[in-house]
N, C-alpha and C positions, 0 to 999 in steps of 0.2 A: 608648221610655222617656220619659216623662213626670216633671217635675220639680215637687213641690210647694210652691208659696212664701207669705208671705204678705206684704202690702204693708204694712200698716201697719206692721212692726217694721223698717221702713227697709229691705225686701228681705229679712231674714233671716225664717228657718224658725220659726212661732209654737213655744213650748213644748208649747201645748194643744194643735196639729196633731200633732206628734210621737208625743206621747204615744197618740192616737189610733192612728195607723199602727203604732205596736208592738203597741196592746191587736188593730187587724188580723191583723196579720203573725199574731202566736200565732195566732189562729182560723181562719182560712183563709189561711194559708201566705203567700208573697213575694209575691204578688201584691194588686195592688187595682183595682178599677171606677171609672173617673171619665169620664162622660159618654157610656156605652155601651164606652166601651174597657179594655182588660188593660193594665194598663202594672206594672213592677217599680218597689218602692219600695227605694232601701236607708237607711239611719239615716244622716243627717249629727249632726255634735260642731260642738256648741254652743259658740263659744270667749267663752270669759270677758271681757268689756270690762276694761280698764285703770281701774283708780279714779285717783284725782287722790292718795289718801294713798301711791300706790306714787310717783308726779312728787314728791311735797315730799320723800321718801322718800332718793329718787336726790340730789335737790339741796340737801337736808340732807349729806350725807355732804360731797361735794364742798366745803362749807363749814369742815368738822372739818378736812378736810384742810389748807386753807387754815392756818385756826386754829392745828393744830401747826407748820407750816412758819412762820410767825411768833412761834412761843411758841421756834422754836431758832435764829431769828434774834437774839432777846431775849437767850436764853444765852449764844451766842457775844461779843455786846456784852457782856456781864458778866462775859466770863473773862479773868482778873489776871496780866500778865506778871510771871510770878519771877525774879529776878537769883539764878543759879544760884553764884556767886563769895559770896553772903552766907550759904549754906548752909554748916554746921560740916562737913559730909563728903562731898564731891561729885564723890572721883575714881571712877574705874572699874577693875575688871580691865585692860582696852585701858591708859588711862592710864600705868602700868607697864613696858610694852612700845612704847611709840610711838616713832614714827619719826622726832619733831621732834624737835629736838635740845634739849636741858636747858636749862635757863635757872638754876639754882641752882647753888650752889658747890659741892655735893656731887655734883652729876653731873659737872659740868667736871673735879673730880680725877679721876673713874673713866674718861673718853674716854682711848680709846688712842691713843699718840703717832705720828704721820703720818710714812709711810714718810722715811729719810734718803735722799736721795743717792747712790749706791755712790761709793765712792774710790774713785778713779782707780789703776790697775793700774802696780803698779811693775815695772822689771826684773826684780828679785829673787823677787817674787810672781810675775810670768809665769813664772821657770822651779822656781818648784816648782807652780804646778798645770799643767805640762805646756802651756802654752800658747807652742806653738814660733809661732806667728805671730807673736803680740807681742813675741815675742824676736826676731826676724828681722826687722820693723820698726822694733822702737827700736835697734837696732845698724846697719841701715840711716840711719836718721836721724841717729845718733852720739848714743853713751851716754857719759856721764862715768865717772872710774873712783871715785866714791863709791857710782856707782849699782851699778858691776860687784861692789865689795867690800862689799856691804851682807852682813851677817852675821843669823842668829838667835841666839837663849839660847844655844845649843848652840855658835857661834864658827862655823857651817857658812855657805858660800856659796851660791849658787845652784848650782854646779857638781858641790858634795859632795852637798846634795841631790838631783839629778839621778841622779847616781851612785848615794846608797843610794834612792830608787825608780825604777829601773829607767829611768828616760826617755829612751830614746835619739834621739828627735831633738832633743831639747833639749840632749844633747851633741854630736852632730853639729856643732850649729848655733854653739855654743859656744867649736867648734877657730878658729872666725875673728873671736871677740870681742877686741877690745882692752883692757889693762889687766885681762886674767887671770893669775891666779896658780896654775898647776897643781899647784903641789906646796905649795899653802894645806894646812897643819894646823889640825883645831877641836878642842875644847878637851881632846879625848882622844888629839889628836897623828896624830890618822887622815887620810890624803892621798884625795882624788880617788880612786886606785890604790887603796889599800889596802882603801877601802869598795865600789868595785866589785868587786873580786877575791873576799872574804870572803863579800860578798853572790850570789857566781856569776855574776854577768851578764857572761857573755862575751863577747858584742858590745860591750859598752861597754868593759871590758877591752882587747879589740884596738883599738876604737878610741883611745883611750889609747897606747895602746904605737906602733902606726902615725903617729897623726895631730897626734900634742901633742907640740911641741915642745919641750926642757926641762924630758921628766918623767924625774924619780927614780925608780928603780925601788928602788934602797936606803932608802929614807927609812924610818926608823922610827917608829914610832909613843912614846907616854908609856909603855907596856910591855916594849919591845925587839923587839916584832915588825914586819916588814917584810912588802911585800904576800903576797909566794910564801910565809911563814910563817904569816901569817894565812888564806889560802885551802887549804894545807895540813891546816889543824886545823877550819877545816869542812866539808871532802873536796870540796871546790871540780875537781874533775880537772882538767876543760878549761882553768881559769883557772892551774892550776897547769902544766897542761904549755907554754901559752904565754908565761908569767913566766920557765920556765925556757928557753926557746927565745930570748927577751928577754933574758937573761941571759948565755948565750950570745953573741951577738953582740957584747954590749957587749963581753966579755973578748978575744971576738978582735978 
């Protein structure tokens, strides 16, 4: 294979040679005669030299660039800070709900008032919510008897309340308090006895009868009923059969 070149065009392949070797090729096929020998031509591509207007071309651009990137340096220098406080309307949705806390009088009314303290648990409140610890403790400790007589609307003690809801450790608890009054009337004239018997609670009942010393079993009420007639008329059985077994005893 033989390569045809020509020197003067700086080593590249003349146009005029070229064009020759195709007007070959067509007439007598891929081959060509040079010097007594057969050698194969094939066409080489001519590449196009670089002009100098594609360079100003390239480094033109790179200039533009330049250009805008200083034309928004310009801008940013010429942007106006606004005092958003001198604007007529500048809250937002957010605004409304925020988290900071108000700074005007009309918020301050509407803040809801910050948890109180609990007060401190009296004797009395200990035995009506059933809370035989604190009743055990502050009798422990020594109760005075303003604490033991503290009364509700109703004229009822701790003891009568125990009685009409059922609590019976809170009368258990109750047979060894000092400065009780068992046969306390409230203002319906109803005893300890009378309001547990009526209400059925028959353990509290027995205890009563067993365990309380200087109770009435007669004592009547502002109506003329007494316990065993009062637990009678709201078929109380149980209560009634041991009022009357109480009864009993006392006569013999």
């Amino acid at each position: 294979m033989v390569l045809i070149t020509d020197d003067r065009d700086g080593g590249g392949v003349s146009s005029v040679r070229v064009k020759q070797l195709h007007q070959q090729h067509k007439a007598g096929g891929n081959t060509t005669t040079v010097g007594g020998s057969v050698s194969q031509v094939h066409p080489t591509t001519v590449e196009k030299p670089r002009s100098n207007s594609d360079d100003e071309h390239y480094l033109g651009s790179g200039e533009e660039e330049e250009e805008e990137d200083d034309a928004g340096e310009e801008d940013d220098d010429e942007f106006e800070e606004v005092d958003f406080e001198d604007l007529e309307d500048c809250r937002t949705i957010a605004s409304d709900d925020s988290f900071y806390p108000p700074d005007d009088a009309f918020a301050d009314s509407e803040r809801s008032p910050s948890p109180e303290s609990p007060q401190p648990l009296s004797f009395f409140l200990a035995c009506c919510s059933n809370n035989v610890a604190i009743v055990r403790i502050m009798m422990r400790h020594g109760v005075k008897e303003e604490e033991v007589t503290e009364k509700d609307r109703n004229n009822r003690t701790g003891l009568l309340v125990a009685c009409y809801q059922g609590f019976v450790d809170v009368v258990i608890a109750l047979a060894q308090c000092p400065h009780l009054d068992v046969n306390w009337q409230d203002s319906e004239g109803n005893t300890a006895l009378i309001t547990a018997a009526q209400a059925g609670h028959i353990t509290i009942t027995n205890y009563l009868l067993n365990y309380y010393s200087g109770l009435d079993i007669e004592r009547r009420n502002c109506h003329g009923f007494t316990a065993l007639m009062k637990a009678a008329i709201q078929g109380r059985v149980e209560c009634v059969r041991s009022l009357m077994m109480a009864g009993e005893e006392k006569c013999v």
